[in-house]
Backbone as numpy.savetxt, mean C-alpha at the origin, in Angstrom:
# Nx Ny Nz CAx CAy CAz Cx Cy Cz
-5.24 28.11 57.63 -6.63 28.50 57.85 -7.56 27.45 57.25
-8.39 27.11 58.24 -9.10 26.26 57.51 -10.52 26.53 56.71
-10.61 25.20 55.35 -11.42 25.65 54.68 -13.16 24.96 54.75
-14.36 26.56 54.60 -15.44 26.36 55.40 -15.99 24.77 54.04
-17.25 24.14 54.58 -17.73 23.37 53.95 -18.25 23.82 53.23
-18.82 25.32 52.32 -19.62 26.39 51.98 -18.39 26.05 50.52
-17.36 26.24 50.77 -16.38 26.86 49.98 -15.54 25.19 49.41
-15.59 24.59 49.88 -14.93 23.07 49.81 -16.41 22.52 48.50
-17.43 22.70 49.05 -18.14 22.34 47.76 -18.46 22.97 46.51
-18.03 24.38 46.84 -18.29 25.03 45.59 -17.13 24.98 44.69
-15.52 24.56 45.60 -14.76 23.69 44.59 -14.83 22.68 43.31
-15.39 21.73 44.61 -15.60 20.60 43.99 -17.18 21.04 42.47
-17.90 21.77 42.75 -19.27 21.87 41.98 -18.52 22.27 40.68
-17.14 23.71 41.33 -16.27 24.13 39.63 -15.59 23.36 38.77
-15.00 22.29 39.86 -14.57 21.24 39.25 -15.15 20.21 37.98
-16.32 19.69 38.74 -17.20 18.93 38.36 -18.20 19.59 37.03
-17.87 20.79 36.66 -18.68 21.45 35.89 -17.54 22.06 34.68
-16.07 22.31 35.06 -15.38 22.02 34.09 -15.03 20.64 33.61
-15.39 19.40 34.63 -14.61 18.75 33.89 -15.90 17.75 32.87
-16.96 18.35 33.19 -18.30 18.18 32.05 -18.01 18.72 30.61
-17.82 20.03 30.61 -17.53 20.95 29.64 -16.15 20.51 29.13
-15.03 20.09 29.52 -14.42 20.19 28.95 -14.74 18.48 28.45
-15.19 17.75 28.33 -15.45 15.90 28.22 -16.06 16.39 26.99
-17.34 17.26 26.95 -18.22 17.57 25.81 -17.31 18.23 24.99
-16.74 18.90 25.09 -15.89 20.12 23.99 -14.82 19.20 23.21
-14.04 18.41 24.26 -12.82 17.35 23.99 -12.92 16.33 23.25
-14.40 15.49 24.20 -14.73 14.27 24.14 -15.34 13.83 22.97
-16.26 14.86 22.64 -17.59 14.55 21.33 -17.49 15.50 20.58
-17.49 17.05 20.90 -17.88 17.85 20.12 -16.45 18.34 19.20
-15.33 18.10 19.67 -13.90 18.13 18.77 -13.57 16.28 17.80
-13.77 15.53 18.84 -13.86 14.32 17.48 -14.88 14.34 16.39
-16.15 14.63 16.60 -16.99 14.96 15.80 -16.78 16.25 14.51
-16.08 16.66 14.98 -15.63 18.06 13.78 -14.42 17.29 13.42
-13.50 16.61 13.68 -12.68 16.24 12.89 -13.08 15.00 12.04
-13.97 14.08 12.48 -14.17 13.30 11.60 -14.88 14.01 10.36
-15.95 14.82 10.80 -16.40 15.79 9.76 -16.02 16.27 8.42
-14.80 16.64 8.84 -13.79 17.24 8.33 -13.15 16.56 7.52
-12.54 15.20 8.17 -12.04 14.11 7.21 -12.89 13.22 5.89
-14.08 13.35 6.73 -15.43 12.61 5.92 -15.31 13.41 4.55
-15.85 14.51 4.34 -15.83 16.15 3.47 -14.79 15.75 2.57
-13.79 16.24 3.73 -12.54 16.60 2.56 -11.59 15.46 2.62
-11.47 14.33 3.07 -9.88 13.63 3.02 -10.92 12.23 2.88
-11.98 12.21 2.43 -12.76 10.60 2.91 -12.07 9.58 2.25
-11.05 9.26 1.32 -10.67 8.37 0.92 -9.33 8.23 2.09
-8.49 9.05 2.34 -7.22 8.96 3.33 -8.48 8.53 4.81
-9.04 8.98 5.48 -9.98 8.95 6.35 -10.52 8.02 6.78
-11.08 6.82 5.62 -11.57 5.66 5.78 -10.17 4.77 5.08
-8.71 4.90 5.15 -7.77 4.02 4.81 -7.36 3.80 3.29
-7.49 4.55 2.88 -7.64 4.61 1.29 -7.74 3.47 0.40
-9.22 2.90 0.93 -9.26 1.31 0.53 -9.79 1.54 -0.83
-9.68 -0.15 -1.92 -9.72 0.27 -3.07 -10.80 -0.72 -3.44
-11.70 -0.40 -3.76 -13.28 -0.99 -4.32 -13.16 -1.85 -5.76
-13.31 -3.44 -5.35 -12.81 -3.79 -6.51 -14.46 -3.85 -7.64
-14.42 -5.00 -8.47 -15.30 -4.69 -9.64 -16.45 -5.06 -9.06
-16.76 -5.74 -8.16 -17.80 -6.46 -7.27 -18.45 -5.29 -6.67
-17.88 -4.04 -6.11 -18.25 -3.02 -5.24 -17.91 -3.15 -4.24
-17.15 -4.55 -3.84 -16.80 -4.68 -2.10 -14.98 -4.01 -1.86
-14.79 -3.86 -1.28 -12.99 -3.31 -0.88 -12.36 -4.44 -1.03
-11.42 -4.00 -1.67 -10.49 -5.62 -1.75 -9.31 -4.83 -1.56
-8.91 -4.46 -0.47 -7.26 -3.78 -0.24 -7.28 -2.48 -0.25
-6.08 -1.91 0.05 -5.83 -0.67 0.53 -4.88 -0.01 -0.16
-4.58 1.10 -1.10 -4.01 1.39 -1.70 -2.55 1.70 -1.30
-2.11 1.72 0.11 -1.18 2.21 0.98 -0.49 0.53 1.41
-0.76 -0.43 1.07 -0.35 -1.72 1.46 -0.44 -2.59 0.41
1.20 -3.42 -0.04 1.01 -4.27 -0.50 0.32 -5.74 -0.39
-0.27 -6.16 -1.65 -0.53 -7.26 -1.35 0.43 -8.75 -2.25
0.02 -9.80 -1.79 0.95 -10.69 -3.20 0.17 -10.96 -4.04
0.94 -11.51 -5.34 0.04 -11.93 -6.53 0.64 -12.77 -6.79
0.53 -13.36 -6.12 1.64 -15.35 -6.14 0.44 -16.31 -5.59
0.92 -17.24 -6.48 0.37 -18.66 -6.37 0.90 -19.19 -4.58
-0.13 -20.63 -4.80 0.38 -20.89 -3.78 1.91 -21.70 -3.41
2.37 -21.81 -4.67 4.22 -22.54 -5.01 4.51 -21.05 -4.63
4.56 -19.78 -4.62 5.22 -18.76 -4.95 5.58 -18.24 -5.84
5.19 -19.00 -7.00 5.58 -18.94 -8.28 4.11 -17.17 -8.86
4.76 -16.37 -9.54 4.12 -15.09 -9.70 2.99 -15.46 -10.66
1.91 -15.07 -10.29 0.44 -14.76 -11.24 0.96 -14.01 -12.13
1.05 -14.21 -13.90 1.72 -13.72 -14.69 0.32 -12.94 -15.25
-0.93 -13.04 -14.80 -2.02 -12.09 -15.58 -2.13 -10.92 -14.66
-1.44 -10.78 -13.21 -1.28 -9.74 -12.19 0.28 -9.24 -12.72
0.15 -8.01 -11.87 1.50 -7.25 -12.04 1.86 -7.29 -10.64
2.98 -7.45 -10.80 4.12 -8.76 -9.09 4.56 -6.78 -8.22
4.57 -6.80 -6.98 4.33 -6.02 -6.70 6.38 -6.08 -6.25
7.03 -5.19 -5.14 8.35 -5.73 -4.33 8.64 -6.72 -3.57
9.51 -7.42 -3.63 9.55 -8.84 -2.80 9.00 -8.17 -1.01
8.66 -9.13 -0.18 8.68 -8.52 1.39 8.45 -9.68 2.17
9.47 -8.91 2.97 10.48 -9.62 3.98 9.29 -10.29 5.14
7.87 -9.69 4.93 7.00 -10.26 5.97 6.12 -10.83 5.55
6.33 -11.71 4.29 5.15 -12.60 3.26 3.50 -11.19 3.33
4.33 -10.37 3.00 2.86 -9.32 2.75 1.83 -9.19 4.03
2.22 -9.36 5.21 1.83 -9.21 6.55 1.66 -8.05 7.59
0.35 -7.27 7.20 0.85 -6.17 7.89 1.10 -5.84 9.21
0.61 -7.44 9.74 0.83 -7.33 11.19 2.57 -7.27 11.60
3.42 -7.59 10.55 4.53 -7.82 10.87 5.20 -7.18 10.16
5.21 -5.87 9.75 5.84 -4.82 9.26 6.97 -4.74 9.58
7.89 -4.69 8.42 9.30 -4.08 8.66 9.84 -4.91 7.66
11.75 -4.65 7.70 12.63 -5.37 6.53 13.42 -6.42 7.27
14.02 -7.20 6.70 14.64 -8.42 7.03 16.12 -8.02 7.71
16.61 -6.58 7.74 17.74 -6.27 8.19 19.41 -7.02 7.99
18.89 -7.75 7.07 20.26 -8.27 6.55 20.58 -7.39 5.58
22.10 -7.10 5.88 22.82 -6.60 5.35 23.24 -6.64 3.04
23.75 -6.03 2.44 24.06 -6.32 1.34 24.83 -7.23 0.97
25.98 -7.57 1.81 26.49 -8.70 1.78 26.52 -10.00 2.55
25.20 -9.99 3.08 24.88 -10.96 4.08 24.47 -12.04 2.98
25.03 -13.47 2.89 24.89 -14.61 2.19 23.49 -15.16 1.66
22.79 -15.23 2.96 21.52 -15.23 2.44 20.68 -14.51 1.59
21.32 -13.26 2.08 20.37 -12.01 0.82 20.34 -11.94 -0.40
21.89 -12.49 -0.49 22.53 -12.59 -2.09 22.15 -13.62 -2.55
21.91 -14.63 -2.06 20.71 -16.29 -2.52 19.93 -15.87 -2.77
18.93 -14.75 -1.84 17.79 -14.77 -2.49 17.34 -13.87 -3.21
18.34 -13.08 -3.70 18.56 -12.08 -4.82 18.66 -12.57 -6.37
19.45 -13.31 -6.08 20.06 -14.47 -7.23 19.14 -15.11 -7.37
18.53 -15.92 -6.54 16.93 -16.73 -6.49 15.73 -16.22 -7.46
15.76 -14.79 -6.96 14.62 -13.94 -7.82 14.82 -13.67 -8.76
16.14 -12.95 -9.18 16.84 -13.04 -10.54 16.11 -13.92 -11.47
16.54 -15.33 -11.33 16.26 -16.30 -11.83 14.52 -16.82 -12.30
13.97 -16.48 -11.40 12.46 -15.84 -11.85 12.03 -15.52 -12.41
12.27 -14.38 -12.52 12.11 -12.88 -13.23 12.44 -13.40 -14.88
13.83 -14.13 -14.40 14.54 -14.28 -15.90 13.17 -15.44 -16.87
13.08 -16.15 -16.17 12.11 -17.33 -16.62 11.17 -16.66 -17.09
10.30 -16.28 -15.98 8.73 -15.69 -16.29 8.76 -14.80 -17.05
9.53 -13.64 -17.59 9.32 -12.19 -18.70 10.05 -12.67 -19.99
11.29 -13.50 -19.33 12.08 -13.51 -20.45 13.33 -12.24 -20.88
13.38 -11.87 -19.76 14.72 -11.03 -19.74 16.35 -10.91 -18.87
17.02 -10.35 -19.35 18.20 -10.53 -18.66 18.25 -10.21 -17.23
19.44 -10.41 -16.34 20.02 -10.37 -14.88 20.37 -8.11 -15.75
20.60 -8.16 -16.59 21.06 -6.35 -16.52 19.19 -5.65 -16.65
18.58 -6.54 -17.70 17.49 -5.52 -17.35 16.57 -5.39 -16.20
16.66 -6.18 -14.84 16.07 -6.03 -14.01 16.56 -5.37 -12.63
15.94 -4.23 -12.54 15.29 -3.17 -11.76 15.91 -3.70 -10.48
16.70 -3.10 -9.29 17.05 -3.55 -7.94 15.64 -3.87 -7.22
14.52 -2.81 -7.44 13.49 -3.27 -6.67 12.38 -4.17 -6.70
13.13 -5.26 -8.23 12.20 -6.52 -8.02 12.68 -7.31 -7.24
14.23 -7.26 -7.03 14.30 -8.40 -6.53 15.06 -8.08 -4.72
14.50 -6.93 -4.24 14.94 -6.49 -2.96 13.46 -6.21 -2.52
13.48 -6.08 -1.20 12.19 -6.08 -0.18 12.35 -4.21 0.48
11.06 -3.77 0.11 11.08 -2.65 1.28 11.70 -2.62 2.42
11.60 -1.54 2.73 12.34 -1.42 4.84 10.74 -1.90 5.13
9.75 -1.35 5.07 8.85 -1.89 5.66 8.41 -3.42 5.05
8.46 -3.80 4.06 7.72 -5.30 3.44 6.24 -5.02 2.66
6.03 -3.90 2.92 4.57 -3.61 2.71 4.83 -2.57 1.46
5.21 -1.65 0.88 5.46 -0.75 0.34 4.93 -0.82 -1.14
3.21 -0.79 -1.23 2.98 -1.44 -2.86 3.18 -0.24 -4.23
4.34 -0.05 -3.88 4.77 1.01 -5.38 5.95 0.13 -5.90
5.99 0.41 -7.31 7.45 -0.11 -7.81 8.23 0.96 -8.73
9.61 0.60 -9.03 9.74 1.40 -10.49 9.15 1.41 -11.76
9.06 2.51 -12.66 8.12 2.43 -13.70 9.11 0.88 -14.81
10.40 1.27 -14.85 11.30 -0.17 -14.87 10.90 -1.40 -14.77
10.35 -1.38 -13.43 9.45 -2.97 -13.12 8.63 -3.04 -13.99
7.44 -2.03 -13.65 6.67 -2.31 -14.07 6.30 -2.22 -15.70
7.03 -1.79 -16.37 7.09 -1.68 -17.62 7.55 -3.49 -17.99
8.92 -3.80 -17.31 9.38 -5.09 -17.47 7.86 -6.29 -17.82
6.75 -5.89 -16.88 6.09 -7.13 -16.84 4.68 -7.13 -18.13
4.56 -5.95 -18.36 3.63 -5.23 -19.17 3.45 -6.11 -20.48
4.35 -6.83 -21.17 4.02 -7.91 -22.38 3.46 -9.24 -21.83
4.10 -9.70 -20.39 3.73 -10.67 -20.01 2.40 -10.93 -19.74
1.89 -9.79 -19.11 0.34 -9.75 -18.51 -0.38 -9.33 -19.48
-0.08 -8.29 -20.33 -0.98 -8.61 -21.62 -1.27 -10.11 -22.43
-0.21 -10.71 -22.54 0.01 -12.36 -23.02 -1.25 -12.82 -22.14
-0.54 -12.87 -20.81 -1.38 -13.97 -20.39 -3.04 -13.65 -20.23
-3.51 -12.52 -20.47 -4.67 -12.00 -20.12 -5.06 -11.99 -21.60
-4.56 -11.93 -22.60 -5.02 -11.89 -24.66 -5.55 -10.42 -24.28
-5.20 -9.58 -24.24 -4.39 -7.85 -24.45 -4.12 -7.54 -24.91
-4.29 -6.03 -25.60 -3.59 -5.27 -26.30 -2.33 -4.74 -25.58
-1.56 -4.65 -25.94 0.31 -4.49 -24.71 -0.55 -3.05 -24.61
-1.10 -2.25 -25.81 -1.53 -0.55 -25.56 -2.36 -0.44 -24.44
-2.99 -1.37 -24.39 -4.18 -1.61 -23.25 -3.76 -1.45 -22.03
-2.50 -2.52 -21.62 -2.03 -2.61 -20.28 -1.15 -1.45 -20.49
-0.62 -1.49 -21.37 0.40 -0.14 -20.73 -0.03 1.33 -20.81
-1.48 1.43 -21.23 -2.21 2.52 -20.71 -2.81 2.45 -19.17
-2.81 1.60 -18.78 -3.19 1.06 -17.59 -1.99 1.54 -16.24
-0.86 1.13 -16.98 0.36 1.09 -16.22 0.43 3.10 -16.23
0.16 3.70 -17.30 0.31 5.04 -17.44 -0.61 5.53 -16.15
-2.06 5.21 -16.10 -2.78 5.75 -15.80 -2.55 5.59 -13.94
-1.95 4.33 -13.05 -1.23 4.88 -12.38 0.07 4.67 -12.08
0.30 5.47 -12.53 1.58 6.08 -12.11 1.69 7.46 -11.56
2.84 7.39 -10.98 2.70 8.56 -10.01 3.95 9.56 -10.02
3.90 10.59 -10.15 5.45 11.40 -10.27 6.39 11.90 -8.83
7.37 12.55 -9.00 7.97 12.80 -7.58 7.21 13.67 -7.28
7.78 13.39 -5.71 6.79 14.12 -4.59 7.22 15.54 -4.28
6.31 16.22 -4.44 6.85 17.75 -5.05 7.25 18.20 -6.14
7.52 17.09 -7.11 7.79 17.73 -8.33 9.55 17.65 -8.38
10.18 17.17 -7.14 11.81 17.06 -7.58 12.27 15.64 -6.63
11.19 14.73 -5.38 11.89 14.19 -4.65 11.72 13.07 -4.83
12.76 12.06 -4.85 12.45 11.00 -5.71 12.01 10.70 -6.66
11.90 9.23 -7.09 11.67 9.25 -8.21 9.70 8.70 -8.77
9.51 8.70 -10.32 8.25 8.61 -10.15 8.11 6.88 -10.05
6.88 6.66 -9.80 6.55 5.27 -9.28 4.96 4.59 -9.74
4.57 3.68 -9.80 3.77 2.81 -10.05 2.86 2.01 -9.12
1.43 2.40 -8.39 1.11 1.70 -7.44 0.86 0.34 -8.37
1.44 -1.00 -7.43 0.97 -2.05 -8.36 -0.70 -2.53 -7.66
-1.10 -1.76 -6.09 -2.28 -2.73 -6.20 -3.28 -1.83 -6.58
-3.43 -0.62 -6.99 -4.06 0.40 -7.96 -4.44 -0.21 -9.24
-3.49 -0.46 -9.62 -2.80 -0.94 -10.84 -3.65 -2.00 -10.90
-3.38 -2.88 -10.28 -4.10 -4.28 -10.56 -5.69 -4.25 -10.17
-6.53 -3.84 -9.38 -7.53 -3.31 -9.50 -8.10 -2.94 -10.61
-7.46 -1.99 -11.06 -7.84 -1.36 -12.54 -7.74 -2.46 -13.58
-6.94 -3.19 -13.73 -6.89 -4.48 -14.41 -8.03 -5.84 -13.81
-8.02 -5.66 -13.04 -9.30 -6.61 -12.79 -10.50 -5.86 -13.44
-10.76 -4.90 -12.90 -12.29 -4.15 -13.43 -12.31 -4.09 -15.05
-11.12 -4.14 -15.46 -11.43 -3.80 -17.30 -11.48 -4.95 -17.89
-10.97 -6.45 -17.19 -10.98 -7.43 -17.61 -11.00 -8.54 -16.32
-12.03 -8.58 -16.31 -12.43 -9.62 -14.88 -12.23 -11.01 -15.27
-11.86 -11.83 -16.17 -12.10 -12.86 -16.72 -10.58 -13.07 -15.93
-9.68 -12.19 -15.69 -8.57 -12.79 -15.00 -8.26 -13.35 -13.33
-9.41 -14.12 -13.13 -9.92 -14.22 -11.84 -9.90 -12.55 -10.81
-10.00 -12.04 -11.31 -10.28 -10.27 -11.10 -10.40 -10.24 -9.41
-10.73 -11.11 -8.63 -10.90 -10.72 -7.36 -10.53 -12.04 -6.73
């Protein structure tokens, strides 16, 4: 049966009038309540949980590592050295190097860092932490063990003329416990961390 032109446009008019209403409801008036929402209550997760250095401008993101290496590679000993990563700290290139534990190269450059570590703090191949000298799955991952970061805590007081109480109230203040209260273990943002150490003592090229 065919359909009159009476009835073919008043289709199209229902059409055209839901698909208004639903553009406004979808389009503007539901992104607009969620940003709302995020603004209010989540504005630091919301806007990337960037971290405001002593200047007032953002210098990084609390969710992404950054490096604190020279340009040899050799570690800024007045910064606290964050996990090695497999993507020179790149977030465009996220991820891990996928070599294996006994893949030759890994163990070079395990041994490599070792040797680092050993120089710059002044401690043994037993007291250092697997996650100074291994890379996230992602490369980006700026937390460490409280281990690490305890490890570097005389050094960066040294090189900054510090009270060790100073920095390692610093190191207290973030730190972070397991998630929930049983999963994993607790951890240390280092670019939190170093932030907070720039702002209390900017004289350490702070930004």
């Amino acid at each position: 049966m065919a359909t009159s032109p009476r009835a073919t446009v008043r289709q199209y008019w229902v059409a055209i009038r839901a698909m208004i209403v639903l553009t406004v409801a979808l389009g503007i008036l539901y992104p607009l309540v969620i940003t709302g929402i995020g603004q209010l209550a989540f504005r630091g997760q919301a806007n990337g949980s960037t971290i405001t250095g002593a200047s007032g401008r953002d210098v990084g993101s609390s969710l992404i590592a950054q490096s604190f290496s020279g340009k040899d590679g050799a570690p800024l000993t007045q910064w606290f050295q964050p996990r090695p990563s497999a993507v020179d700290f790149d977030a465009n290139g996220s991820g891990g190097s996928n070599l294996g534990p006994n893949n030759p190269d890994l163990v070079k450059a395990i041994d490599a860092r070792k040797k680092v570590i050993e120089q710059t703090y002044g401690v043994t191949a037993a007291q250092i932490p697997a996650d100074a000298v291994t890379a996230s799955f992602s490369g980006l991952d700026p937390d460490v063990s409280i281990a690490y970061a305890d490890l570097q805590v005389a050094k960066v007081a040294q090189t900054r003329g510090l009270p060790v109480a100073q920095v390692q109230k610093l190191v207290a203040e973030n730190t972070h416990g397991r998630d929930l209260g049983y999963l994993g273990d607790a951890y240390v943002n280092v670019v939190t961390l170093n932030a907070a150490l720039a702002k209390m003592d900017p004289s350490g090229n702070g930004e």
